[in-house]
C-alpha beads as a LAMMPS data file, in Angstrom:
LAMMPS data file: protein, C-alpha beads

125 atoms
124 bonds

1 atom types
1 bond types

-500.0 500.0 xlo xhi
-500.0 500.0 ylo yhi
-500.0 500.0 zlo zhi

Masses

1 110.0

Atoms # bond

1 1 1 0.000 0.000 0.000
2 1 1 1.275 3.266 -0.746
3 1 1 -0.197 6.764 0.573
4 1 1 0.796 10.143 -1.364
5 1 1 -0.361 13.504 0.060
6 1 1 -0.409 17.344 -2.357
7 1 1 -2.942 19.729 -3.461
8 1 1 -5.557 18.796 -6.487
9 1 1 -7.396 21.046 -8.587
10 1 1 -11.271 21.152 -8.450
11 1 1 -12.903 23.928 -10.423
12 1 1 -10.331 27.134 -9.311
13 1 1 -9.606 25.743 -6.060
14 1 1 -6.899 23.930 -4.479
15 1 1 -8.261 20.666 -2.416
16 1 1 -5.881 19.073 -0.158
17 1 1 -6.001 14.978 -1.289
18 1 1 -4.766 11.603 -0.222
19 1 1 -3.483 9.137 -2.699
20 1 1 -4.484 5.980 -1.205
21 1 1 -3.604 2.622 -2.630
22 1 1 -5.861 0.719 0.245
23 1 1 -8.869 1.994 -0.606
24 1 1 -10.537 1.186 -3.199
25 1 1 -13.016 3.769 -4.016
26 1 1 -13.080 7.637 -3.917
27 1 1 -14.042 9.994 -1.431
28 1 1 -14.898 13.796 -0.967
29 1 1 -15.526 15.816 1.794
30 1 1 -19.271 17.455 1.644
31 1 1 -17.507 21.120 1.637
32 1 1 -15.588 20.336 -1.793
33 1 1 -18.448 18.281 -3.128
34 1 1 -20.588 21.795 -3.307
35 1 1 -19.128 23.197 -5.806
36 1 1 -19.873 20.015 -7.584
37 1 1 -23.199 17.951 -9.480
38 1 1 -24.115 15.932 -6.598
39 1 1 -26.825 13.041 -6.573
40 1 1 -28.601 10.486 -4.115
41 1 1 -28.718 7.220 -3.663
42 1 1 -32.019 5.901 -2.747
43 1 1 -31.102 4.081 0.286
44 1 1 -27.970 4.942 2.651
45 1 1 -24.641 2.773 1.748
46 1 1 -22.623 2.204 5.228
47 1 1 -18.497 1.933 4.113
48 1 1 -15.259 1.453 6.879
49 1 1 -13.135 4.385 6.390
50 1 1 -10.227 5.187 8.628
51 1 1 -11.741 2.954 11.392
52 1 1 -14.995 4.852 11.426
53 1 1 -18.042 3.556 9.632
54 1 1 -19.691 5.954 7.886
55 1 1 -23.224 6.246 5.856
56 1 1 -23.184 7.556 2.358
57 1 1 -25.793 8.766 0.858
58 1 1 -24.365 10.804 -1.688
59 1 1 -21.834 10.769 -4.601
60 1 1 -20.467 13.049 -6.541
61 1 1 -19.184 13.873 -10.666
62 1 1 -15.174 14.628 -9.258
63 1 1 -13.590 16.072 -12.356
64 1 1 -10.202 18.111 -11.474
65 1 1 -6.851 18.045 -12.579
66 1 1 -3.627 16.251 -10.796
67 1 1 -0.306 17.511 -11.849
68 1 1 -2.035 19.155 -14.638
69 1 1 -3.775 16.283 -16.061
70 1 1 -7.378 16.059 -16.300
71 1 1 -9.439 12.983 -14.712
72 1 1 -12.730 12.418 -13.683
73 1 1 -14.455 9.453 -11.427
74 1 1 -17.252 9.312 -9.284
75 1 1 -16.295 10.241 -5.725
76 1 1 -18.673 9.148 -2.466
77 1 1 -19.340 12.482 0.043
78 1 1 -18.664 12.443 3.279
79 1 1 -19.477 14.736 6.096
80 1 1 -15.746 14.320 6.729
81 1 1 -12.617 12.031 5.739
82 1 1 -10.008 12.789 8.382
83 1 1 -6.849 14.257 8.917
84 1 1 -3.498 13.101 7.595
85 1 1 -0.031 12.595 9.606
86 1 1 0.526 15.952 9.910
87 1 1 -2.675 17.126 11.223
88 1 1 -4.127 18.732 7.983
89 1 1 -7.619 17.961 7.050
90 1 1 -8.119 15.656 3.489
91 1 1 -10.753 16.993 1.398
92 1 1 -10.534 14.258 -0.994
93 1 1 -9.116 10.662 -1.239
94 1 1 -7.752 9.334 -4.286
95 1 1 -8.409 5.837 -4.164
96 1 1 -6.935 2.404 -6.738
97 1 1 -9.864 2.846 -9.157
98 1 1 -9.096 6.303 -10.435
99 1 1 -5.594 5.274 -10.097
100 1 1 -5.807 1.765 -12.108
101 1 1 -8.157 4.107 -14.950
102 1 1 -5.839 7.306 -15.583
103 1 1 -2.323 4.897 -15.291
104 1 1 -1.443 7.041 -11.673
105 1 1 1.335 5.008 -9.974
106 1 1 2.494 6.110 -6.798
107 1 1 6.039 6.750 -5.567
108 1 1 6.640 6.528 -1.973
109 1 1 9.661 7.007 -1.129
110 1 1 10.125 10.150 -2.817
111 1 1 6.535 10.694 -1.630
112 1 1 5.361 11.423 -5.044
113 1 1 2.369 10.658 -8.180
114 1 1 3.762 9.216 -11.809
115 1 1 1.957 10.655 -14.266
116 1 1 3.595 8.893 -16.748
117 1 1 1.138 5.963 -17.858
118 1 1 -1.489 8.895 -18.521
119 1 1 -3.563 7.719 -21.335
120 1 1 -3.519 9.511 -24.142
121 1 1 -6.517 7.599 -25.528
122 1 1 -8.599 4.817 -25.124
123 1 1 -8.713 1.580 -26.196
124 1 1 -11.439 -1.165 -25.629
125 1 1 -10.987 -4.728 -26.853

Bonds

1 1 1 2
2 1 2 3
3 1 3 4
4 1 4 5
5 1 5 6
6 1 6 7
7 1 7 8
8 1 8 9
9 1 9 10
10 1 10 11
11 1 11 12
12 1 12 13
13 1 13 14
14 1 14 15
15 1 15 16
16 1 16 17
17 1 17 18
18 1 18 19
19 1 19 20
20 1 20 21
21 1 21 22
22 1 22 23
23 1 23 24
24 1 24 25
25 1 25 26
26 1 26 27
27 1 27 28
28 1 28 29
29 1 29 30
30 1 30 31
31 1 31 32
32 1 32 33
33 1 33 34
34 1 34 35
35 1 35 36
36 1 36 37
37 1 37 38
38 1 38 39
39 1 39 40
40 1 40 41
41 1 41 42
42 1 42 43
43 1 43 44
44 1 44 45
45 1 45 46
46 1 46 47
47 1 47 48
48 1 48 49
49 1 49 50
50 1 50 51
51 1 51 52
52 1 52 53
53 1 53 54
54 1 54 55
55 1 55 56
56 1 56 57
57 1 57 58
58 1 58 59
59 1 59 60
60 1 60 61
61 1 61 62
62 1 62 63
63 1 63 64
64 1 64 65
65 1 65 66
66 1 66 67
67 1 67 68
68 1 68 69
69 1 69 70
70 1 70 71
71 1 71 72
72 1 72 73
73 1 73 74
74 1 74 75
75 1 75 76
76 1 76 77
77 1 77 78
78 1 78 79
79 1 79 80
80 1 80 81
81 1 81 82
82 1 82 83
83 1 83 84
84 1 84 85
85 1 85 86
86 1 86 87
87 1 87 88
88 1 88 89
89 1 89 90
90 1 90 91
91 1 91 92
92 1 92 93
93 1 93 94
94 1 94 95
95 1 95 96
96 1 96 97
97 1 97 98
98 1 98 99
99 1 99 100
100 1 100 101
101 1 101 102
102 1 102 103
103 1 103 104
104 1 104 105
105 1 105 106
106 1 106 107
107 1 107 108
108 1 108 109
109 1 109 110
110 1 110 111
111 1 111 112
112 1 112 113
113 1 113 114
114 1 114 115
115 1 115 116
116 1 116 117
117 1 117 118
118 1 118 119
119 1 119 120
120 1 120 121
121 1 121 122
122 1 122 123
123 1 123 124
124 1 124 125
């Protein structure tokens, strides 16, 4: 598992995110996800997140840019994701899905994203 931490872009802003290897999915705090096209699912989903269980009931169209590149995904909302090591609040997780789909590998030990296997189009089979 491998956990990178630096600013995203969402719309004009600059969202503090998590690059997170262990989790599978995406998540978004409820403050970022307002600036955002937000929808409902018809019944609550409960998910294990940072040893808190939490109830979603929303997600979320995430489209920003990382490093420059532009990606998009479907990101859960939370009320709130948590804090990293250093105490600062995560607005969004990155998690292996949108990593596996826009080719982001992560470098840990110069605690850093590869943007390298970006695809620069898409092929199906």
């Amino acid at each position: 598992m491998g956990r990178i931490r630096q600013y995203i872009d969402v719309g004009n802003q600059k969202h503090w995110a998590l690059f997170d290897s262990g989790a599978r999915n995406t998540y978004i705090t409820k403050d970022v996800s307002s600036q955002l096209r937000t929808d409902e699912f018809e019944s609550s989903k409960p998910i294990s997140l940072g040893g808190k269980t939490h109830s979603i009931k929303k997600y979320c169209d995430l489209r920003c840019k990382i490093k420059g590149y532009e990606v998009n995904t479907n990101a859960f909302v939370l009320n709130e994701i948590g804090h990293d090591e250093d105490g600062k609040k995560i607005e969004v997780l990155i998690g292996a899905l949108l990593m596996q789909q826009w080719g982001i590998a992560l470098i840990p030990e110069k605690e850093e994203i590869d943007m390298s296997n970006y695809p620069k189009e898409f092929v199906e089979f």
